[in-house]
C-alpha positions in Angstrom: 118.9 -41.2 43.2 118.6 -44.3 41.0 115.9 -47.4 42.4 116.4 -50.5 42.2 114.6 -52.4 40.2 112.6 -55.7 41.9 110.8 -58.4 41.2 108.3 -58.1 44.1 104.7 -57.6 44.5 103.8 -55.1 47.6 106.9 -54.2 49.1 105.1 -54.2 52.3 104.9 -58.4 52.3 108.2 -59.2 50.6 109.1 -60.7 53.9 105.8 -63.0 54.1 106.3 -64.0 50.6 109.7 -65.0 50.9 109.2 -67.2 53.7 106.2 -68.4 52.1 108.5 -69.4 49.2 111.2 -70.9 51.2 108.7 -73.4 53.2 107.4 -73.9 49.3 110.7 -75.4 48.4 111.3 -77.4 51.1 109.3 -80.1 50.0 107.2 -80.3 53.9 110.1 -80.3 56.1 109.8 -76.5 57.0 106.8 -74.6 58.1 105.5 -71.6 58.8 104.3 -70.4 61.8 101.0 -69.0 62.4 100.3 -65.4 62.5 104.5 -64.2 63.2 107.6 -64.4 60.7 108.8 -67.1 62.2 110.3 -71.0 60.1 110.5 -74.1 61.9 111.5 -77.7 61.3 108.0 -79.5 60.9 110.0 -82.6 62.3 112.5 -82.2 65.3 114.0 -84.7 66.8 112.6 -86.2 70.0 114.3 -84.5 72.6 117.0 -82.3 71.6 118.4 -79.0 72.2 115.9 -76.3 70.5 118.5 -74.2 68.2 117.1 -70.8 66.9 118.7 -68.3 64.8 117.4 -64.9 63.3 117.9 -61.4 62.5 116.4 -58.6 59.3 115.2 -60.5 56.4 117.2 -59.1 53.1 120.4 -61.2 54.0 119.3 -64.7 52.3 120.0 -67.1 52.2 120.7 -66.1 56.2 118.9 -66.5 58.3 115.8 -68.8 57.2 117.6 -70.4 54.7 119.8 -72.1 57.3 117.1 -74.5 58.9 117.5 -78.2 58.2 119.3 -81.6 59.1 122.1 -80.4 61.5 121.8 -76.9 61.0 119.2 -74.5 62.7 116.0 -76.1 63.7 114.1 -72.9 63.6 114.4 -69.0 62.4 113.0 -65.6 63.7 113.1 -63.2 60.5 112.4 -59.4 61.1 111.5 -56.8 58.0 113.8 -56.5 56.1 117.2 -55.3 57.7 115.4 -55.0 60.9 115.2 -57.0 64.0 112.5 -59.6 64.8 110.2 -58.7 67.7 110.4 -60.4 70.8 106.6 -62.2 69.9 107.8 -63.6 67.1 110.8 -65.2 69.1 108.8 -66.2 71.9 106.7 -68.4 69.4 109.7 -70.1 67.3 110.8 -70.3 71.1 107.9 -72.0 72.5 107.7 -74.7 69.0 111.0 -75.9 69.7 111.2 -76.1 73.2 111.3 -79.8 74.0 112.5 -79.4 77.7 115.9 -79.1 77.6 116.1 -75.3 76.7 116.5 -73.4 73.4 119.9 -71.8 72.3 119.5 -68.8 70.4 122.2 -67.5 67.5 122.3 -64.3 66.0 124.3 -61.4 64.8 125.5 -58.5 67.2 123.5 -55.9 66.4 121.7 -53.6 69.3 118.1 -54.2 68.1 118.5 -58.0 67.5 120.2 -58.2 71.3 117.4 -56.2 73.0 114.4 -58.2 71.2 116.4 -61.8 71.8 116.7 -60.5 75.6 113.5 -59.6 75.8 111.9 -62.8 74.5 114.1 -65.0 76.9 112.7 -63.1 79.6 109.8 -64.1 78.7 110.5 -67.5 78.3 111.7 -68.0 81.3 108.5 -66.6 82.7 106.7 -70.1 80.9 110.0 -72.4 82.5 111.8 -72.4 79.2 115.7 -71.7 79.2 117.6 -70.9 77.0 121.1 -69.6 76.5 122.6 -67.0 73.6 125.5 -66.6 71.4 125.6 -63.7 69.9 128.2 -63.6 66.8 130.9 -60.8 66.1 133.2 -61.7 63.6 133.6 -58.2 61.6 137.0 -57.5 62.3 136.5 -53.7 61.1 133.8 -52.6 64.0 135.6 -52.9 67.0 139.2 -53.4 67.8 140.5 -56.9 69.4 140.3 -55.3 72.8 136.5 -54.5 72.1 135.4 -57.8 70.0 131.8 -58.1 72.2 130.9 -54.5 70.1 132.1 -56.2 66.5 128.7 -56.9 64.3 128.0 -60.2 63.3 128.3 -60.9 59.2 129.3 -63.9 57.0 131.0 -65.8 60.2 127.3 -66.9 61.1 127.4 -69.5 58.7 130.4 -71.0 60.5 129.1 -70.6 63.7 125.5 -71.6 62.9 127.1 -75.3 61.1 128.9 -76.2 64.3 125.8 -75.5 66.5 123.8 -77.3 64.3 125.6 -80.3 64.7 126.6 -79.6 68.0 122.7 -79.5 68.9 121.7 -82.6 67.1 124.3 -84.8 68.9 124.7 -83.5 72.6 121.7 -83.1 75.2 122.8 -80.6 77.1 122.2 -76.9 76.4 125.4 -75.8 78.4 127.5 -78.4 76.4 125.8 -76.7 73.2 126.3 -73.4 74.2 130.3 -74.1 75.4 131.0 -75.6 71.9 129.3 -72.7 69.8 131.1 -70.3 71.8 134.1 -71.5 70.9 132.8 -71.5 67.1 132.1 -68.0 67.6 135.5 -67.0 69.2 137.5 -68.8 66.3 135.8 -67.0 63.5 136.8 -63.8 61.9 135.4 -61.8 59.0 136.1 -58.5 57.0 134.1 -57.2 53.9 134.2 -54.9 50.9 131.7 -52.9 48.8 132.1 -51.4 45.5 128.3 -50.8 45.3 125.2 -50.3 47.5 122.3 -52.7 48.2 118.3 -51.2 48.3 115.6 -51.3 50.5 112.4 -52.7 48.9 110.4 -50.6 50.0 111.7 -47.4 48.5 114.3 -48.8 45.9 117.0 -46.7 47.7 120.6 -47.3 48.0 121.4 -48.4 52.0 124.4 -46.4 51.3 126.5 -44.0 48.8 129.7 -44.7 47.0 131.3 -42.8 44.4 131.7 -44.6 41.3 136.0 -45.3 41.8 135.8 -45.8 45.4 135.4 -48.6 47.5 134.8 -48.8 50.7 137.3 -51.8 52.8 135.1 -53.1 56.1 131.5 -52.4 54.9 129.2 -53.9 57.3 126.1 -55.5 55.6 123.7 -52.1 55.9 126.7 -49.7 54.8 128.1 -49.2 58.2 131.3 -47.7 57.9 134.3 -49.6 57.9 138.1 -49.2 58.2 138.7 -47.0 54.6 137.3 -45.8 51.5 139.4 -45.0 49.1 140.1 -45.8 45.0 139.0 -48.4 43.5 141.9 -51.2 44.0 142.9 -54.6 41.7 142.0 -57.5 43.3 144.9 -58.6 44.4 146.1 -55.8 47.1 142.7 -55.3 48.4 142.6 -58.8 49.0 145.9 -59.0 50.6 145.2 -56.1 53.4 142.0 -57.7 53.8 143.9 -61.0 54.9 146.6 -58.8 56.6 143.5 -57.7 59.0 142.1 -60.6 59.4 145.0 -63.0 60.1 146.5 -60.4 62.0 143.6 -60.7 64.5 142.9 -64.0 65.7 146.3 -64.1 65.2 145.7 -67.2 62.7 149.6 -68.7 62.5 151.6 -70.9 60.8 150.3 -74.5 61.0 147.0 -73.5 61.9 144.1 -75.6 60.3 141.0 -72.8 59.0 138.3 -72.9 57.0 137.4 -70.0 54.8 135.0 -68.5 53.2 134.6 -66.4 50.3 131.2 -64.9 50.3 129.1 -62.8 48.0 127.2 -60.0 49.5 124.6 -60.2 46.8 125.4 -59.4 43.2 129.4 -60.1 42.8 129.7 -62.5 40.2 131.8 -66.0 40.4 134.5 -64.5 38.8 135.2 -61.6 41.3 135.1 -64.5 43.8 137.4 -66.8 42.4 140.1 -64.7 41.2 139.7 -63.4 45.2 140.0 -66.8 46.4 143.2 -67.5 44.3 145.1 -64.6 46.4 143.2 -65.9 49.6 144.5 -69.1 49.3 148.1 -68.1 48.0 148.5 -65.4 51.4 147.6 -68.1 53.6 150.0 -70.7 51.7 152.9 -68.5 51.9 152.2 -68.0 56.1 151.4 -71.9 56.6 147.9 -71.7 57.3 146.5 -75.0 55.9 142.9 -74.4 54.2 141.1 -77.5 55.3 137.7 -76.4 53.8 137.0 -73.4 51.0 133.5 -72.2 50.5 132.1 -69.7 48.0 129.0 -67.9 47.1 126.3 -66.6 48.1 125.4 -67.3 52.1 125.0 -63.8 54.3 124.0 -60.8 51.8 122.2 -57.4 51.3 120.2 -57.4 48.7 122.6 -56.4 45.7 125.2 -55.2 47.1 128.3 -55.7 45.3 131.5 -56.7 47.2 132.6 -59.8 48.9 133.6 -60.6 52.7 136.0 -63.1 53.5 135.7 -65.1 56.5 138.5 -67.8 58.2 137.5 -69.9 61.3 140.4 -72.0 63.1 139.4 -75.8 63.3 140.7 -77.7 66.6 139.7 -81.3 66.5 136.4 -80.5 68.3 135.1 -77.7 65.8 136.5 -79.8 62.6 134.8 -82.8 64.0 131.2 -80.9 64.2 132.0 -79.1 61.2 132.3 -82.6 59.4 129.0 -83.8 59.8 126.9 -83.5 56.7 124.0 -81.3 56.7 121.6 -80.4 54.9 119.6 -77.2 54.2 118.3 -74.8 51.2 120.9 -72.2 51.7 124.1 -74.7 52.8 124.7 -77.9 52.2 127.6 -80.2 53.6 128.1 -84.0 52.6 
């Protein structure tokens, strides 16, 4: 088994140092909390809707990298690929509670549900409330009929945008909630990998892949998805990828989306945009107007190498939120 190679010091802290570094580059408007892996706005504004996000660490720049102006106002980051304990919630919980509750936003995953349960127990124990959205775009882990079991993956970034904005403009956390609900339920997502990412702390591949397959639905571990099979050109694998994910929602003909091509940690620009071209061309020939098109790097696993694709339907509400500009070091909007 080959290692990864990494630019680390002890693997055993890469997730302190990496926060470390991220509340470096912020230039003072993100700090760290004492004592748990846990980032928070140093200024909130008076008042508002606490919004916290988290999950593993190895996905950057999700889920730390999405604090800022409009976007999260705090992050709970676990070791890497694991979820964050329900102490270190309970703190980012208790720093941005400003009496009219905390929501919380994460990705569907059993450990991440049971510690983000756990910690709202306990604070509603101290008087705090708070409310959960819990994301599951990945259209290859459950079926339609079963979309509460789907895993959460690049659609946070979606989600996450509109609850940003939703929480720094309305005062009330069931209002918040309602509208990132709705985020959540209008957002769908399917990935590919051609290659595994590593663990950092023993340089292993997450996952094994023969060198001509690839494997259609990869969760971001190397949880199984709908197919492995040969090695396809870029167009066709794009093409049943869109066939699955429009096929879902369903997304039709005059519908208004914005999409997202995403890398999942060493594709290069090049893979992306030549999978953006057939993307964009599948979803002109149906009607479906692109309103918005991102692409890079935003919800990863280490270096991986494959690409997800993500659409989420805009109604006036959601495009209006989306709209607003925002600001953070993993996602930017003007």
């Amino acid at each position: 088994m080959k290692k990864a190679k990494k630019i680390i010091n002890d693997p055993q802290h890469v997730v302190e140092e990496l926060l470390e570094g991220l509340v470096a580059a912020s230039d003072g408007e993100i700090k760290k909390l004492p004592g748990v892996n846990a980032l928070v706005k140093t200024r909130l504004l008076p008042g508002k809707v606490g919004f916290l996000i988290g999950g593993g660490s190895g996905h950057e720049p999700l889920f730390p990298g999405f604090i800022g102006d409009n976007m999260a106002d705090g992050a709970a980051c676990g070791h890497i690929f694991a979820a964050p304990t329900p102490d270190v919630i309970l703190e980012a919980t208790r720093s941005l509670s400003q009496g009219k509750g905390v929501l919380y936003v994460y990705g569907n995953y059993a450990g991440d549900n049971l510690n983000f349960d756990m910690a709202a127990e306990m604070a509603a124990a101290e008087g705090i409330e708070t409310r959960t959205v819990r994301i599951w775009d990945d259209v290859a882990s459950a079926p339609p009929e079963r979309k509460d079991q789907r895993r959460g993956i690049a659609g946070d970034l979606f989600v996450i945008k509109v609850a940003g904005a939703v929480s720094a403009t309305v005062d009330s956390l069931e209002e918040v909630t309602r509208v990132t609900t709705k985020a959540r339920d209008s957002t769908r997502s399917i990935g590919v990998s051609v290659a595994a990412g590593s663990i950092p702390e023993t340089g292993g591949p997450t996952f094994e892949l023969a060198d001509d397959e690839i494997e259609i639905g990869m969760g971001l571990h190397g949880e199984p998805g709908v197919s492995r099979q040969r090695l396809l050109p870029a167009d066709p694998l794009v093409e049943k990828m869109m066939e699955r994910l429009v096929a879902d929602l369903p997304f039709r003909s005059g519908d208004k989306v914005c999409l997202l091509v995403n890398d999942l940690g060493s594709t290069t620009w090049m893979e992306l945009l030549i999978a953006n071209r057939r993307a964009q061309r599948f979803l002109q020939e149906r009607g479906i107007l692109v309103y918005d098109t991102l692409l890079g790097s935003f919800c990863t696993c280490q270096e991986m190498a494959g690409l997800s694709i993500t659409m989420m339907e805009l109604d006036g509400e959601l495009r209006r939120y989306y709209d607003m500009p925002a600001s953070s070091l993993g996602f930017t909007k003007v």
